[in-house]
C-alpha positions in Angstrom: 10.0 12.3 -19.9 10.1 13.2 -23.7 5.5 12.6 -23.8 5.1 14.2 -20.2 5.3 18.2 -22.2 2.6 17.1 -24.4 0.5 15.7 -21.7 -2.9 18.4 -20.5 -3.9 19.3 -17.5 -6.9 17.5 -16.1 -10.2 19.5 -16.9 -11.1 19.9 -13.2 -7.5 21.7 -13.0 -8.6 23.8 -15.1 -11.9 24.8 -13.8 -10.9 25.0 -10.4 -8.2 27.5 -11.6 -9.5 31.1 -13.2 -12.5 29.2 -14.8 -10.5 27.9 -18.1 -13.9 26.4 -19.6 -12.6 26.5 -22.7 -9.4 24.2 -22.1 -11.3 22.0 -19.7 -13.6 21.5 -22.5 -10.4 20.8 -25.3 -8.9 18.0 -22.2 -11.7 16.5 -22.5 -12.5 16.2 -26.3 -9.9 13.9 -26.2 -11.2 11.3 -24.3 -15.0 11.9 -24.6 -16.8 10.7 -27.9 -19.3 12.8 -28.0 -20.0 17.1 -27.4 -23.2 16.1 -25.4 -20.3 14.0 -23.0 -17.8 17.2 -22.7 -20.7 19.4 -21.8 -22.0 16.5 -18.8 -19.0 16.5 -17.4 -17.6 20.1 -17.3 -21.5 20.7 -15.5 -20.3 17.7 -13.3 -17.3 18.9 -12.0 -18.3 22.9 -11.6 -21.0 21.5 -9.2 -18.6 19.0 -7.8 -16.3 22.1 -6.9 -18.9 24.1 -5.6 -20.1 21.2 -3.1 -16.4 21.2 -1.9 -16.2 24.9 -1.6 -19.3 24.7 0.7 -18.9 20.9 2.5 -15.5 20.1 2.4 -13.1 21.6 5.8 -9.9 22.6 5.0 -8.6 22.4 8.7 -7.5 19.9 10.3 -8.8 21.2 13.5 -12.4 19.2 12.1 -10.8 16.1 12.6 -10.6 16.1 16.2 -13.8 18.1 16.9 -16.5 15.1 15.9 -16.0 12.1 18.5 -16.8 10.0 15.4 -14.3 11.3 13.0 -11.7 10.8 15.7 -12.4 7.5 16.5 -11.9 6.6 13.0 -8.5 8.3 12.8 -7.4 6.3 15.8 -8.4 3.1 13.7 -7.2 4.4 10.7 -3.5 5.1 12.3 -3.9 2.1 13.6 -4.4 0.0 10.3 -1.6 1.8 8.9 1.1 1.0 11.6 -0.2 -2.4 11.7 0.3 -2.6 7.9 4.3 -1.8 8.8 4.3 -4.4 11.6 3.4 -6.9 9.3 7.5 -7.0 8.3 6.6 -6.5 4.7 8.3 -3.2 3.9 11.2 -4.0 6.3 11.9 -7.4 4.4 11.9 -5.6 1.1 14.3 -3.2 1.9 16.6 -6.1 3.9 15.9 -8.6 1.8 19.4 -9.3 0.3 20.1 -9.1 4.0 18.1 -11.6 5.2 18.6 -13.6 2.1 22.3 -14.1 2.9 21.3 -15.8 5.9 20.4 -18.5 3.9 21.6 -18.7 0.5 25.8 -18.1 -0.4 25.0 -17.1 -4.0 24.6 -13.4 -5.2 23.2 -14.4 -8.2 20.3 -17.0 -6.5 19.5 -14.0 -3.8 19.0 -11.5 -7.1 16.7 -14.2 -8.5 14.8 -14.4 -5.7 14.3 -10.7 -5.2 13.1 -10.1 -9.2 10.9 -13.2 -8.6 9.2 -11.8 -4.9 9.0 -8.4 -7.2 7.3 -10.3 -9.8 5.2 -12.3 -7.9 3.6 -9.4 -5.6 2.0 -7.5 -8.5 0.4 -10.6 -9.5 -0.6 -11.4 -5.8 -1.7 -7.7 -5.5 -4.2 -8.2 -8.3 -5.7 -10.6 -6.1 -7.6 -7.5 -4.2 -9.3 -6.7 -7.7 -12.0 -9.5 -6.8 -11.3 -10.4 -3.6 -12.0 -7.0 -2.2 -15.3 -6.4 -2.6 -16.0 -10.1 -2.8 -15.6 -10.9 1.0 -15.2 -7.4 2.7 -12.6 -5.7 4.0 -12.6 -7.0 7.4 -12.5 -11.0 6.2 -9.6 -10.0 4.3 -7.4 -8.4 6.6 -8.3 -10.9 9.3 -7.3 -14.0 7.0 -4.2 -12.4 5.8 -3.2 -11.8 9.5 -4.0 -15.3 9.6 -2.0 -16.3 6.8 1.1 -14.0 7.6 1.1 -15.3 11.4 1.6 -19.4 10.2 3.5 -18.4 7.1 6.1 -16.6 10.2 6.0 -18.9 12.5 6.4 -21.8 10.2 9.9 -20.0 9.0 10.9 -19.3 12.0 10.6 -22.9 13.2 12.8 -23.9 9.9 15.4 -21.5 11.0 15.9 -22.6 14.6 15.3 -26.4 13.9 17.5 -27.6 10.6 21.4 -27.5 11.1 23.2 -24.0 9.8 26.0 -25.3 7.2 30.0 -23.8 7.7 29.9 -20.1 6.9 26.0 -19.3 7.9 24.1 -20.2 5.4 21.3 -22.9 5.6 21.4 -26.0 2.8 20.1 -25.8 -0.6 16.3 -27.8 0.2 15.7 -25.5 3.8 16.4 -21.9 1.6 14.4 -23.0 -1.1 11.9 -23.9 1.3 12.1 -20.3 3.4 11.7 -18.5 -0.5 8.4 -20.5 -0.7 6.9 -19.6 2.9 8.2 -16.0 2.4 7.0 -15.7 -0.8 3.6 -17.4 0.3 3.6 -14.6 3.3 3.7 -12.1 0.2 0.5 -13.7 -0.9 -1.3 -13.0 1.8 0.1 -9.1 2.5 -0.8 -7.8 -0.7 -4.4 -8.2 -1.4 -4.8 -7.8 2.5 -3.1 -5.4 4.4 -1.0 -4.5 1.1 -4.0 -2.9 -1.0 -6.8 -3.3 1.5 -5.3 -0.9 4.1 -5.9 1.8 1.4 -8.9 1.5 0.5 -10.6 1.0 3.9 -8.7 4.5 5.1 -10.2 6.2 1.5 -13.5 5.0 2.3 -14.1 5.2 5.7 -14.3 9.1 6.1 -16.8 11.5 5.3 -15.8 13.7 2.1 -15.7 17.0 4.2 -12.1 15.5 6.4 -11.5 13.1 3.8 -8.5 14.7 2.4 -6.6 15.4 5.4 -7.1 12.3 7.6 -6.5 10.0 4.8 -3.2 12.1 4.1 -2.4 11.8 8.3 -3.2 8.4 8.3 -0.8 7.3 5.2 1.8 9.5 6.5 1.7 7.3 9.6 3.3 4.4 7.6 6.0 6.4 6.6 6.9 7.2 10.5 6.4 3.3 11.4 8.2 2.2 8.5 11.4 4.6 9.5 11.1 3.3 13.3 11.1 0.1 12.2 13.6 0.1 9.8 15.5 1.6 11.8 16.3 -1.2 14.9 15.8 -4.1 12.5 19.4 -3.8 11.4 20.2 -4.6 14.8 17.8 -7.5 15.4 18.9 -9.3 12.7 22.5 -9.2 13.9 21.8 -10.0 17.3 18.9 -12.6 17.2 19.4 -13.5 13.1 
């Protein structure tokens, strides 16, 4: 909080508001080497704010005029639900939950919750060089994959070992339900974690970019409040 007063404005804020050449040009002087640099990119972005002046909608009404751009949106809401159906957000938010259906210990369920925190920026990093590596579409198809088995693997734990006095499951089963949750983790985040992002950024035109990519995201929020919503109530009745 103490750096953020110190911190410019970005030199396309500028520009884009009363022309302030001469600050855009200062922003960047601190992060371009050379005068021949600041100049390159204050032309860069004055033409890039013309093309959007001219190109880009600001309706939303052109995202359902164009068959094409609203057969994307349909996909794009799509991927974007699907990325809440996956369970991921709802088992961050319940995870204590959840844990306590297996583990006794406060202390080995805030372990495991700092380790699955841990553990899914490293697995996110995964999309770095997996992304552009095999494609979009392999990777959301073998995370679905990977997310299905990793499920129905625990699920198969659950209902087949012996549920100890109190509720909880026995030391070996929960540490064995950690690993094939946190393996599950492995496959959401480079896949339908990260992925799901970047194939709704890339696949619209610039001109309805801005608001169908800002629709489409907003769609997780209203799954992930749906879903969040009942599971309370599925985990009590079918645990």
């Amino acid at each position: 909080m103490t750096l953020l007063p110190f911190i410019p404005e970005s030199p396309r804020w500028y520009i884009q508001h009363g022309g302030q050449i001469d600050k855009a040009r200062a922003s960047l002087r601190r992060v371009r080497e050379t005068e021949q640099d600041v100049e390159d990119e204050v032309l860069i972005i004055r033409e890039a704010l013309e093309f959007e002046k001219e190109a880009i909608s600001s309706s939303y009404t052109a995202l359902w005029k164009d068959r094409s751009v609203r057969k994307r949106l349909l996909l794009a809401f799509v991927l974007n639900v699907g990325q809440q159906l996956t369970g991921q957000g709802t088992l961050n938010t319940y995870s204590t939950a959840i844990y306590k259906k297996v583990f006794t210990s406060s202390s080995q369920i805030a372990l495991i919750n700092a380790l699955n925190a841990t553990f899914g920026i490293l697995f996110t990093l995964n999309a770095v060089w997996t992304v552009d590596r095999f494609g979009r579409k392999a990777l959301l198809v073998v995370g679905a994959l990977g997310m299905a088995v990793c499920m129905l693997i625990v699920t198969e734990v659950g209902l087949q070992t012996p549920t100890l006095h109190g509720g909880s499951k026995s030391h070996s089963v929960g540490i064995a339900i950690v690993f094939l949750l946190f393996f599950f983790s492995f496959f959401y985040k480079p896949s339908w974690g990260a992925t799901t992002w970047i194939w709704t950024a890339e696949v619209f035109s610039m001109n309805v970019r801005a608001q169908a990519v800002g629709m489409s995201s907003q769609m997780q929020n209203v799954a992930n409040s749906i879903f969040q919503q009942f599971f309370p109530t599925f985990l009590k009745n079918c645990g």
